[in-house]
C-alpha positions as CSV (number, residue, x, y, z in Angstrom):
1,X,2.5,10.5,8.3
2,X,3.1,6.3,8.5
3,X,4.1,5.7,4.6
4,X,3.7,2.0,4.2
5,X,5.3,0.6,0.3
6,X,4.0,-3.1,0.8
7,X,6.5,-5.3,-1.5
8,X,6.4,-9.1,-2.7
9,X,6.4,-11.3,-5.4
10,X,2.8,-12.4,-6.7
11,X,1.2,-14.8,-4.3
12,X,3.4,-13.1,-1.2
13,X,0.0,-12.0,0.8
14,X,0.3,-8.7,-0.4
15,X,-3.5,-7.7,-0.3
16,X,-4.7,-9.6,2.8
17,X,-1.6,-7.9,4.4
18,X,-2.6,-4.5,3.4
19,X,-6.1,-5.3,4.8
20,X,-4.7,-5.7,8.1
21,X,-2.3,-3.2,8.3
22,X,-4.9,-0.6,7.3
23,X,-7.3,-1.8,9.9
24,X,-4.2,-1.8,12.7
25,X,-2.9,1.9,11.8
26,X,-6.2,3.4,10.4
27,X,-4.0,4.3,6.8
28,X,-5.5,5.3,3.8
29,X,-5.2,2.4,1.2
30,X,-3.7,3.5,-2.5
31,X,-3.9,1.5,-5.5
32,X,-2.8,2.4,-8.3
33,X,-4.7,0.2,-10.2
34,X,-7.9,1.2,-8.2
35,X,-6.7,5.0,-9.0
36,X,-6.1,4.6,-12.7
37,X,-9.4,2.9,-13.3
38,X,-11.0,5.6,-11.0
39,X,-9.4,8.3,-13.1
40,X,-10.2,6.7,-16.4
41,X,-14.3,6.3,-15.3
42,X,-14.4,9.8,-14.1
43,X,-13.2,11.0,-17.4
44,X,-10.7,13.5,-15.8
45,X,-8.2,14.6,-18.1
46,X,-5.2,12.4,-16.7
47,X,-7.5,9.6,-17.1
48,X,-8.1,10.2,-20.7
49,X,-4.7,10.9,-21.3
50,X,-4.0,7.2,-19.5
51,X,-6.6,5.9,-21.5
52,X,-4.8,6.5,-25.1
53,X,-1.9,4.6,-23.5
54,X,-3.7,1.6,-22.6
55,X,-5.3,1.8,-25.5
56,X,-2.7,1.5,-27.8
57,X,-1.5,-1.3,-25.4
58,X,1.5,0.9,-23.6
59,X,2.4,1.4,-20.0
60,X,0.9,4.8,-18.7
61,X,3.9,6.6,-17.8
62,X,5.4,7.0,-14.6
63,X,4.4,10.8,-14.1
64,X,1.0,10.1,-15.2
65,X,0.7,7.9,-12.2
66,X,2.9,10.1,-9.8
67,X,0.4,12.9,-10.8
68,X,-2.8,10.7,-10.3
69,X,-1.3,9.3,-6.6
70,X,-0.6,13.2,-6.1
71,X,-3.9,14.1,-6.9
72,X,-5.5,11.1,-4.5
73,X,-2.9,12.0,-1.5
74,X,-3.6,15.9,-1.2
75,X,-7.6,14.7,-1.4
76,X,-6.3,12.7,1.7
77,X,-5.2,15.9,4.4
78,X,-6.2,14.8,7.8
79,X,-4.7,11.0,6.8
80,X,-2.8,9.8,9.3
81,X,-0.8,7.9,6.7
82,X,-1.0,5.5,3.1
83,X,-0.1,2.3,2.1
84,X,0.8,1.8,-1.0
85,X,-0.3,-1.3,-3.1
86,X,1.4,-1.9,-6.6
87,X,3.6,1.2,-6.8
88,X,6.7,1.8,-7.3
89,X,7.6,-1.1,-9.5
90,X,11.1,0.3,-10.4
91,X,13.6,2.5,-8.9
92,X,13.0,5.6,-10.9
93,X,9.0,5.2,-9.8
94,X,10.6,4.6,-6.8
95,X,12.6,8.0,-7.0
96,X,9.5,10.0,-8.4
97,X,7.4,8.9,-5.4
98,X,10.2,10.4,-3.1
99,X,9.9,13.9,-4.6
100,X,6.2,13.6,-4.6
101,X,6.3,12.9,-1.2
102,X,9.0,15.0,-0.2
103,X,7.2,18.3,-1.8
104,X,4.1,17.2,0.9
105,X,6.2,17.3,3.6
106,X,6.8,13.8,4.0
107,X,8.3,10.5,2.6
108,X,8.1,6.6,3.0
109,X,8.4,5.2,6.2
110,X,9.3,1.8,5.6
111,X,9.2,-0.5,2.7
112,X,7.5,-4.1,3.6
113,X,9.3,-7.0,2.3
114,X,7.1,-10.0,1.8
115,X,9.9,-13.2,1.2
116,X,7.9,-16.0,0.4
117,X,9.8,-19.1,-1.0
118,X,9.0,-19.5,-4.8
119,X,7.3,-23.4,-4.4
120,X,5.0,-21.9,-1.7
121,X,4.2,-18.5,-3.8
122,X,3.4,-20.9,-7.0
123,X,1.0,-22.9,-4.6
124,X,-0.7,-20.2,-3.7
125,X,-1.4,-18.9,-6.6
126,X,-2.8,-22.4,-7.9
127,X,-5.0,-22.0,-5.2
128,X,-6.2,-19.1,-5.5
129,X,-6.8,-19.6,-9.2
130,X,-8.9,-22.8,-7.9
131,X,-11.1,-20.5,-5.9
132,X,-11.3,-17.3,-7.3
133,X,-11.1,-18.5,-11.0
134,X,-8.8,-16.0,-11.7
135,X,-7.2,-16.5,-15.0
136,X,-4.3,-15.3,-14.6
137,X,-3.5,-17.6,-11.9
138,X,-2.3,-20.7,-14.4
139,X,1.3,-22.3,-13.9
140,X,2.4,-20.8,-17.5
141,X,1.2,-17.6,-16.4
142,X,2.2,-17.7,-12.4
143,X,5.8,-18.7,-13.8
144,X,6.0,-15.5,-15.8
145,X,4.4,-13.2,-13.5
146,X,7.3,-14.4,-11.3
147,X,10.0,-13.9,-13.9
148,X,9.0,-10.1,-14.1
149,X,9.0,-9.8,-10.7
150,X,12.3,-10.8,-10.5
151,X,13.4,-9.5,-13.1
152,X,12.2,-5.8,-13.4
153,X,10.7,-5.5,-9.5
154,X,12.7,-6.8,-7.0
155,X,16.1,-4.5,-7.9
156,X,13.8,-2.3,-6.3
157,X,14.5,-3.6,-2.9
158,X,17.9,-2.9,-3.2
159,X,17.2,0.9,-3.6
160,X,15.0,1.3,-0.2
161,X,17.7,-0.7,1.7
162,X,19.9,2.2,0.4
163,X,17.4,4.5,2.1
164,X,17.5,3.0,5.3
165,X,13.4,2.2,4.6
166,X,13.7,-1.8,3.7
167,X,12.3,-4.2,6.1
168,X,12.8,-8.0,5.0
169,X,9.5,-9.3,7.0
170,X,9.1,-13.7,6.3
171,X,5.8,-14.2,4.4
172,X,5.9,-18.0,5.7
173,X,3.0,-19.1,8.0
174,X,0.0,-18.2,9.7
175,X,-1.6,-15.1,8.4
176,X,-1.7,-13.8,11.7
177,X,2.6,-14.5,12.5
178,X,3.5,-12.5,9.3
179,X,1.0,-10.0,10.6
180,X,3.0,-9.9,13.6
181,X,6.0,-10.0,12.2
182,X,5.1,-7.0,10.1
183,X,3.6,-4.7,13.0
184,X,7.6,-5.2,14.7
185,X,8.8,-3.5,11.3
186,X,6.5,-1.0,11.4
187,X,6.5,-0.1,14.7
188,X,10.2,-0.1,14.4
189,X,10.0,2.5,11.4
190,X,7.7,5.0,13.5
């Protein structure tokens, strides 16, 4: 299986990457997000037990979500692969995702590296919030979104260099050269 962790600070192209990486390799697309609202609709019992947590305005916890990915990937058997979109976030998600995917048989193939330059990432997100109307796409807000992202997400990066899985791709340009840029890493990872 191709296990694709997409990685980048907010505004680093993330989803329209995924997009076109999914289309190119014919992987299933994960979001966590996606899943935990999925989970919490269907009423399952993980979702209930995420909803109390978000209720009471707390992080679900990182084996709630490794479960609920768990639960989405063995739904998945003839995949050919997953991206992953929003998870891990930290090294021990990191970790836990590794043993998840180690008892299938199978592990992360390469960690994509979106580096986008912080004046162009802000930019983006301005226009973006222009528009999509997004809210959360303010300066006060963009500038703190990036703060946790460098702060709390991007040691991350550090830990799949240390598995041989990180591939710094340049998030500058046409959507189509980062696209290209990132098919070399994957291809490279195969």
């Amino acid at each position: 299986m191709l296990n694709v962790v997409i990685f980048g600070a907010p505004g680093s192209g993330k989803g329209t990457q995924s997009e076109l990486i999914i289309k190119e390799y014919a992987l299933d697309h994960i979001s966590t997000g996606d899943v935990l609202r999925g989970e919490i609709k269907g009423e399952t019992e993980l979702g209930k037990i995420a909803k109390e947590y978000i209720e009471k305005g707390q992080l679900v916890p990182d084996e709630l979500i490794i479960n609920m990915l768990a639960k989405v990937l063995d739904s998945k058997k003839d995949s050919k692969g997953v991206i992953f979109d929003g998870f891990p976030r930290t090294i021990p998600q990191a970790k836990a995702l590794k043993v998840m995917l180690n008892e299938r048989g199978t592990d992360v193939s390469v960690m994509i590296d979106l580096q986008v330059e912080e004046d162009e990432l802000i930019q983006r997100l301005l226009k973006r919030g222009e528009i999509s109307g997004r809210s959360d796409d303010n300066l006060e807000t963009i500038k703190s979104r990036l703060d946790v992202y460098h702060n709390q997400t991007a040691p991350l990066a550090a830990y799949y260099v240390e598995e041989g899985k990180h591939k710094a791709v340049k998030g500058m340009g046409t959507i189509e050269d980062i696209f290209g840029r990132i098919k070399v890493a994957i291809d490279g990872a195969k």
